[in-house]
C-alpha positions in Angstrom: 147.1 97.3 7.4 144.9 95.2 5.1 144.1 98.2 3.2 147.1 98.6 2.6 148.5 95.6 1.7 147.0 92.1 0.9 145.7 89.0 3.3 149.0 87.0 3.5 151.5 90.1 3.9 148.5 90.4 6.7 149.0 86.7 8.2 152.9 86.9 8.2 153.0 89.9 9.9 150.3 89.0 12.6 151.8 85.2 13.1 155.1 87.9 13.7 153.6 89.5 16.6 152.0 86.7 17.8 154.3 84.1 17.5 155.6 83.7 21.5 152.0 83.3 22.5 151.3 80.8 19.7 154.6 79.1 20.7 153.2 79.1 24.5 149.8 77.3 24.0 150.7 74.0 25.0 152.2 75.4 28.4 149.0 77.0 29.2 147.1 73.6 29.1 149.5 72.5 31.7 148.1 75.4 33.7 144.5 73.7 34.0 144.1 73.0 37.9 143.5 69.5 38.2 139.9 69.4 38.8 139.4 70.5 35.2 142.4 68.4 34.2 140.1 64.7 35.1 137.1 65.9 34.1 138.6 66.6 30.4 140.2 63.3 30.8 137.0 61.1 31.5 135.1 63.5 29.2 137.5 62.4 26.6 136.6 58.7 27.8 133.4 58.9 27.9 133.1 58.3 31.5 131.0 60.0 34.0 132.1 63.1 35.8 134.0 62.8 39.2 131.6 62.8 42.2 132.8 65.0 45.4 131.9 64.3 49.0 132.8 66.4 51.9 133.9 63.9 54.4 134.3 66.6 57.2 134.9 70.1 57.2 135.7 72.7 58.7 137.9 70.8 61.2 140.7 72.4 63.1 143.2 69.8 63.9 145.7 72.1 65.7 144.9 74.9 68.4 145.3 77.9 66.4 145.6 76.2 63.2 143.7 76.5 59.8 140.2 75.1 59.5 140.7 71.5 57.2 137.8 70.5 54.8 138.2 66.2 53.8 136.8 65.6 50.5 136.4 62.2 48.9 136.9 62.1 44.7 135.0 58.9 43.1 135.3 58.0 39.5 134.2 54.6 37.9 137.9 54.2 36.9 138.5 53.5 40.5 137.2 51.2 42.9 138.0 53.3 45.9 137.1 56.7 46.9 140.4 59.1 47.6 140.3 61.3 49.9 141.9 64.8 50.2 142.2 67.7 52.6 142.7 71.7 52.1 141.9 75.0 53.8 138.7 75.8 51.6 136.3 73.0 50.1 137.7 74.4 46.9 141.5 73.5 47.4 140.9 70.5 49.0 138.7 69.2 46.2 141.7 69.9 43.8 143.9 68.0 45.6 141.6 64.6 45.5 141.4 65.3 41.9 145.0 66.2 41.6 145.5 62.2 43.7 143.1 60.5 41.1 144.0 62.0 38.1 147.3 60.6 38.6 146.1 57.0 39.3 144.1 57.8 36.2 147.1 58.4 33.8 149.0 55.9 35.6 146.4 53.2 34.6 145.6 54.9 31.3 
């Protein structure tokens, strides 16, 4: 096509084609899980990373129920540790961050 034609015939055409994903970019940030959501946050702060414990896990709390992992999320915005729980480490660990991140925005 640019052989044929010249760079900004190029660009319209391409912005053309392109032009619902460029329109969707801010949606896909609001796609980040929210472990990656705080730490961008404090990075953006300058404040140190969130620190992870696993309080206890795997727990079954129910006969016959999932195995529960507790995981404690501490940054230095805070002055208490919240705590979490979730089938895997994984999910459980993104709900503590989902809790902090918004006592983080809510204290800005």
């Amino acid at each position: 096509m640019y052989l044929d034609s010249d760079f900004e015939t190029c660009k319209r055409i391409v912005l053309h084609w392109y032009a619902t994903r460029l329109q969707n970019l801010d949606k896909k940030d609001e796609q980040r899980d929210p472990k990656t959501q705080l730490q961008e946050i404090l990075q953006s702060r300058q404040r140190p990373l969130p620190e992870y414990r696993l309080i206890d896990g795997p727990v079954t709390h129910v006969q016959g129920g999932d195995p529960q992992f507790r995981i404690a999320c501490k940054v230095d915005e805070l002055e208490q540790e919240i705590t979490a729980e979730g089938p895997s480490r994984r999910l459980a660990e993104q709900a503590a961050a989902a809790l902090v991140l918004e006592q983080v925005n809510a204290g800005n």
